[in-house]
N, C-alpha and C positions, 0 to 999 in steps of 0.2 A: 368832495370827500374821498381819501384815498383807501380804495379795491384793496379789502383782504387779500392774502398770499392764497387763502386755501379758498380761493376761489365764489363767494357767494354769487346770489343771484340779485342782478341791478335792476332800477327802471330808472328810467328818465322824469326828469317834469321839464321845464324852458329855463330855470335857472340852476339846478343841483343836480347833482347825482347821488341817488339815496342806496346807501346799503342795505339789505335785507336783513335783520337780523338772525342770528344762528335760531335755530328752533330745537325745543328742548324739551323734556322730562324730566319730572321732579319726584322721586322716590323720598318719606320722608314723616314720621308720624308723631314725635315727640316735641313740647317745648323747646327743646337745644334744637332742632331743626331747624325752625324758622328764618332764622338771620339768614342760612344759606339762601332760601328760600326768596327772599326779598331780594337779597342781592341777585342770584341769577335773574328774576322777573325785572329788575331793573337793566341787565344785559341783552338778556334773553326775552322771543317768543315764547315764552311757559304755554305748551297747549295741552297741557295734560300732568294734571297731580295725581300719584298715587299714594295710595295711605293706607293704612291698615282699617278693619272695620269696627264701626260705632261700637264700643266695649261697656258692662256696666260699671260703675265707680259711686267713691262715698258709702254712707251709710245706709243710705235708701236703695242703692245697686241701682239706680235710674241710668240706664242707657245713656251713653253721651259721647259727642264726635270726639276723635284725637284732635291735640291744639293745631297740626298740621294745617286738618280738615277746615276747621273752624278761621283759620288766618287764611288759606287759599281762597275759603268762599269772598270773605271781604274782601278780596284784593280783585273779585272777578273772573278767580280763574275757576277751570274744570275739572273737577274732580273723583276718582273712581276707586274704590275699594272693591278690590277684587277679595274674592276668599283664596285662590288658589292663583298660581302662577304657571304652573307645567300645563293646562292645556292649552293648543297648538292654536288657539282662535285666539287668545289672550296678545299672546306677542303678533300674529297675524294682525289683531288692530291698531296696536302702534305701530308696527309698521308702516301701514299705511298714513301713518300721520306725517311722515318721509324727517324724522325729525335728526337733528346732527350731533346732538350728545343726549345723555341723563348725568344727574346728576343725583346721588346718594346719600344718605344721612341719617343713621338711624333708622332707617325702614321697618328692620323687624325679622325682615326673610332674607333666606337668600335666595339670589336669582340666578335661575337656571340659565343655561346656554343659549336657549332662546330666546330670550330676552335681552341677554348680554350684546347681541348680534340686531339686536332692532335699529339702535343709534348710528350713524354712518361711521362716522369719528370714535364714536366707543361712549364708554361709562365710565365716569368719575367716582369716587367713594371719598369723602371726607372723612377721615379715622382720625379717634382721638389717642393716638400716641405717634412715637416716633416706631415706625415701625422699622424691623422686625420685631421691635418687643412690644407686647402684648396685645397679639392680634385675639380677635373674637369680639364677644358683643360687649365686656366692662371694661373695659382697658384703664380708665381711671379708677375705677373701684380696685381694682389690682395691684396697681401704680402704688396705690396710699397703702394697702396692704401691707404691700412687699418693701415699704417705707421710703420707695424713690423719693429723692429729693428735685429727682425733673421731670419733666414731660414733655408735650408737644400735640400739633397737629399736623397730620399728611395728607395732600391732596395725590393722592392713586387713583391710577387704572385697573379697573376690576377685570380680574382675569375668572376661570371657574374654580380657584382654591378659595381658602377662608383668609383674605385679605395676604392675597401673598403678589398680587401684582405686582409693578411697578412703579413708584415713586416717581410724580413730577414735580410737586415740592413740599417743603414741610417748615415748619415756626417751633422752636423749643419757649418754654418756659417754667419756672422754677415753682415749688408745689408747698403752699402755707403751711408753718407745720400744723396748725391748727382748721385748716382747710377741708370742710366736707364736701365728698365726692358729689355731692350738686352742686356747689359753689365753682369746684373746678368745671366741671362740665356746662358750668355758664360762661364763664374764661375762653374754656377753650371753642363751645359755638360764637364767639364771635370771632375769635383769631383764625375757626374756620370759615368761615362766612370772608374775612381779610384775605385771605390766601386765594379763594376760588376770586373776587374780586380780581385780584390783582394778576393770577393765571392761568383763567381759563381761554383768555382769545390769544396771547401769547401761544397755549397749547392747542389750539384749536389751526393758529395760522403753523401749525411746525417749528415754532423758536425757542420752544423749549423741549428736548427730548427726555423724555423718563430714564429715570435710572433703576439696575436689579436694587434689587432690598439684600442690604451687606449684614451677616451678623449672623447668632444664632437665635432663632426666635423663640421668645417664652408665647403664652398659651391665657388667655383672659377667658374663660368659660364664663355663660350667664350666672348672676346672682342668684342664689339659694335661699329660700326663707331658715335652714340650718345656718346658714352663714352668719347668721345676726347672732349667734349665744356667745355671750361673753363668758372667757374663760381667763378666771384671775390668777390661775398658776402660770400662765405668761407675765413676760416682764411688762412694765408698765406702760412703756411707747409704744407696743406689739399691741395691748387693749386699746390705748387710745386711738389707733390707727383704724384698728377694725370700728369705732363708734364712727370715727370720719366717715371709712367705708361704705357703712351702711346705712350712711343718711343722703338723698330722703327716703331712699328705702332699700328695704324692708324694716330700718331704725334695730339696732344692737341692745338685745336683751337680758337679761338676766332673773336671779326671782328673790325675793328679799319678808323673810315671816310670814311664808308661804305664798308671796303676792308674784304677779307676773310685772313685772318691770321693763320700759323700754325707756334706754338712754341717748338721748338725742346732741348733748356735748358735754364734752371733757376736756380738760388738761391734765399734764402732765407735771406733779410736783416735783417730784425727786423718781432719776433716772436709775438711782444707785442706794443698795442696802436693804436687810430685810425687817422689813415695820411688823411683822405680826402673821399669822395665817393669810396665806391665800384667800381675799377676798372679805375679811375681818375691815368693818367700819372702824376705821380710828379715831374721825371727832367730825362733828356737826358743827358747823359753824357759817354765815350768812353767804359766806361764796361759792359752798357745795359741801360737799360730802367725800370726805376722804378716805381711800378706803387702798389697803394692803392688798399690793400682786405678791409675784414670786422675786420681782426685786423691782425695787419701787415704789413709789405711792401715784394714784392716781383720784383726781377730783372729779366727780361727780356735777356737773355744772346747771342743767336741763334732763328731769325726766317726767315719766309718764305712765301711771300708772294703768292694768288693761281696763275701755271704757272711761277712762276719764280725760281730762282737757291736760295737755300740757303743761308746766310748772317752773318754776327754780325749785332747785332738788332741797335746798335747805326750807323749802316751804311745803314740798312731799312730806320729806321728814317730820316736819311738826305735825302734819297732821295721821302720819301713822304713828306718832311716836315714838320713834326710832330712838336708840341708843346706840350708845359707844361701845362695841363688841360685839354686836351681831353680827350676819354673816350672809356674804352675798353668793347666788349660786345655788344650784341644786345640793 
């Protein structure tokens, strides 16, 4: 078997010569994660996942591991939820696990410099755009926002800024117009999971060198549960955008005869002309709920009322009664 360039460590038997394989860390706490996750441990010695810690969820708030956790244990590997990262014993013990990258993905934190320096080779970040635009923890949520019609993923080297490393490569792809920011964030963890696949030993043995990140950078800050209030004095693709955005969560709200409403999808009727008040229901009918922006109309597809199970909106409606001229909105 032919000796990586960058040197690993061999042993012998009487008929082969085995490569050792790279040894690695897995920073990584979310469902989109995992693909990566799989694929390194199919490359890589994985001797150490980190994850964020057992968080409560659902309705009951019962404690429960991230999916990370939960797919590293079945696969046998070892795994550690630290609470904190800056004490000097934390990156002290991966060190000593002498390992030759990490690799990152949604983790959660950010990692300090001591840690950055644990891996021989360095640290990987799988980001979900094309950077320099939309560095931070939503990149896709922003994406759909700001109404890109493209995206991407990049496989960077984490330096100590907020994703501003080096680029060693990256995949575009084109953004549904009716595509919510979970759907794409399922896209795009696999085409991340593809990329690290196809070059990580490439960057590992030196044949492929990073490039700066060209551009002006925009700015993805985390999601805000304010983020989700829909506001119909916007044109109609700018609401519909935001409903993409904020699914699956924190899900795009509004309030409707005094009720709290969360809408989980929409389309876009007519891009152009004005139907009636901001936010004014114009007609009920089996495939949603139509309802007057500021130029516009947009449908109502799936919603949900607060406490109760999700719906077709035309099936909400009958059963609050809804009519034609009410008015969505504070």
């Amino acid at each position: 078997m032919e000796s990586l360039r960058w040197t690993p460590q061999v042993s012998w038997t009487k008929k082969e010569v085995c490569v050792k394989r790279p040894r690695a860390l897995f920073f990584g706490t979310p469902e989109i994660a995992i693909p990566a996750l799989e694929v390194l441990a199919s490359m890589c010695e994985v001797v150490r996942v980190i994850t964020q810690p057992d968080q409560p969820a659902g309705r009951g708030q019962r404690i429960q591991p991230p999916p990370v956790k939960r797919r590293a244990l079945e696969m046998g590997l070892s795994v550690e939820q630290p609470l904190r990262l800056k004490p000097p014993e934390v990156a002290a013990s991966w060190r000593a696990l002498e390992v030759d990258v990490a690799v990152v993905v949604a983790y959660g934190r950010i990692l300090p410099p001591s840690v950055l320096q644990v891996p021989r080779k360095g640290c990987l970040n799988i980001h979900a755009s094309i950077l320099p635009r939309w560095r931070g923890a939503a990149p896709a949520q922003w994406a759909i926002l700001a109404g890109d019609k493209e995206t991407g993923v990049c496989l960077m080297e984490m330096d100590e800024g907020l994703d501003t490393g080096p680029v060693v490569s990256s995949v575009r792809t084109s953004i549904g117009e009716n595509e919510s920011a979970g759907e794409l964030l399922e896209r795009l963890a696999h085409l991340g999971a593809e990329l690290l696949a196809r070059d990580l030993i490439p960057w590992l043995e030196g044949s492929i060198v990073p490039r700066p990140q060209e551009g002006e950078p925009t700015h993805a800050p985390p999601i805000e549960r304010k983020d989700a209030v829909l506001d119909f004095s916007y044109d109609a693709l700018s609401v519909h955008n935001r409903i993409r955005a904020m699914n699956p969560w924190p899900i795009a709200e509004t309030r409707i005869s005094g009720e709290r409403l969360k809408v989980h999808r929409s389309v876009v009727l007519s891009h152009e002309g004005e139907w009636g008040g901001p936010g004014t229901l114009l007609a009920i009918n089996k495939e949603g709920l139509d309802v007057a922006c500021a130029k516009g109309v947009l449908r109502l597809l799936e919603t949900q009322l607060e406490g109760r199970k999700r719906l077709p909106a035309y099936a909400m409606a009958q059963g609050m009664r809804l009519r034609a001229g009410e008015r969505f909105g504070d």
